[in-house]
Steps between C-alpha positions, in 0.01 A plus 500: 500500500379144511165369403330522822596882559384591160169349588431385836159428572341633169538192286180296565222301309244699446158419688177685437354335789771596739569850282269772461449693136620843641806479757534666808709838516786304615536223242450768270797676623681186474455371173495910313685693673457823615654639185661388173819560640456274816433230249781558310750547793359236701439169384404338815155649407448271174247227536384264302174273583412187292132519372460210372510292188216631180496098444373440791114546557498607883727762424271657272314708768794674632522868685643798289872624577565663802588857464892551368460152353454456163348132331735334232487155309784253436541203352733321701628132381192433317286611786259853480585707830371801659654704746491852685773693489634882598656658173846441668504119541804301253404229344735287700262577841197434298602150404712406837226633734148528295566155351756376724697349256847531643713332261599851353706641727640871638847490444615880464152683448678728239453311169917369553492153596263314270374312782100655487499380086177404405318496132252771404343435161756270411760716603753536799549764682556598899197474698643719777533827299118494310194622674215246498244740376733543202411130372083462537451236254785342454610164493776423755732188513713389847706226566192331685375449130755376356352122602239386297231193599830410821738464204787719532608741181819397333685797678404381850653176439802638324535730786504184764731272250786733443493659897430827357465640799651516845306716783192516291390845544535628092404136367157631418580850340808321292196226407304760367693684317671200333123412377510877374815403326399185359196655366663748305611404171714850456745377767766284378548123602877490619601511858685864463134618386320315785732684761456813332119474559513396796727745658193703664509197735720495787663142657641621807612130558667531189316191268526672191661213301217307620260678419571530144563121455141480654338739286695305165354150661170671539501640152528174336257360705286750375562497146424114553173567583558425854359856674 
């Protein structure tokens, strides 16, 4: 099941003006459910709405929820969100279709590929198998943060300088979780331990030995005070 038939027409900004405080019968249905076990079985009945930024002054006086929907706060790449979301909706959805920040990407939706690999309180893990609601609070990295002030982090460049890629598609999950890696001072430093920690990741074009000279290159240019 791709992105649009999980969600179809139920990932939208949310709009007091345009969106009334209790919803109609029908987009109750929608968004809910008619039972827990709809929701469950059926996830072409998550939604997720954006409400706005806390930052931000005009998005202070802001409708409640709609019914089913449930109001959580994340901190994504520096930035205070809020967003609407059935008790169903992955993380992954939340961040590709609330936020629309589409650098992490689907790849196998089970928690296989590595592809959906995003930070969470400094750690990684895969986006696509934890439920939103499951991380109110939290503080959330993706590879759209990586850049800082238009300078590129150390592993973006080593990524680009040693071709450590080929179709493209895992270049943002393996980016991640080498920043996990590199982060961690209880994994070891050698290329054997490198591929070991990254094996969670999947190259289906096969760029492995890339890869791991990138994450080396970007190592020292992060021990050198370059990140």
């Amino acid at each position: 099941m791709d992105d649009r038939e999980r969600l179809k027409t139920e990932v939208s900004y949310f709009d007091p003006q345009r969106h009334p405080a209790s919803p109609s019968r029908r987009r109750f249905l929608k968004s809910a459910g008619v039972s827990g076990l709809a929701v469950a079985a059926a996830p072409a009945l998550s939604s997720v709405s954006y409400a706005g930024s806390p930052d931000d002054s005009d998005t202070q006086a802001e409708a409640p929820p709609a019914e089913g929907q449930r109001r959580i706060t994340l901190t994504v790449n520096g930035r205070r969100e809020q967003l609407d979301v059935t008790p169903n909706v992955i993380l992954l959805d939340v961040l590709r279709h609330g936020l629309h920040l589409t650098g992490t990407k689907k790849g196998c939706d089970h928690g296989q590929c590595g592809a959906c690999t995003i930070l969470v309180n400094g750690t990684s893990i895969n986006s696509c198998l934890s439920l939103a609601v499951t991380h109110d609070g939290d503080e959330i990295t993706t590879v759209e943060g990586l850049e800082k002030n238009g300078r590129q982090h150390p592993l973006q460049q080593a990524f680009l300088e040693y071709d450590a890629y080929q179709c493209g598609y895992c270049t943002a999950g393996q980016m991640m979780s080498a920043l996990a890696i590199l982060q961690d001072d209880d994994i070891g430093t050698s290329d054997a331990d490198v591929r070991e920690a990254m094996s969670g990741n999947i190259c289906r074009c096969g760029a492995y030995k890339n890869i791991v000279a990138a994450i080396q290159s970007a190592r020292g240019a992060m021990q050198g005070g370059n990140a």
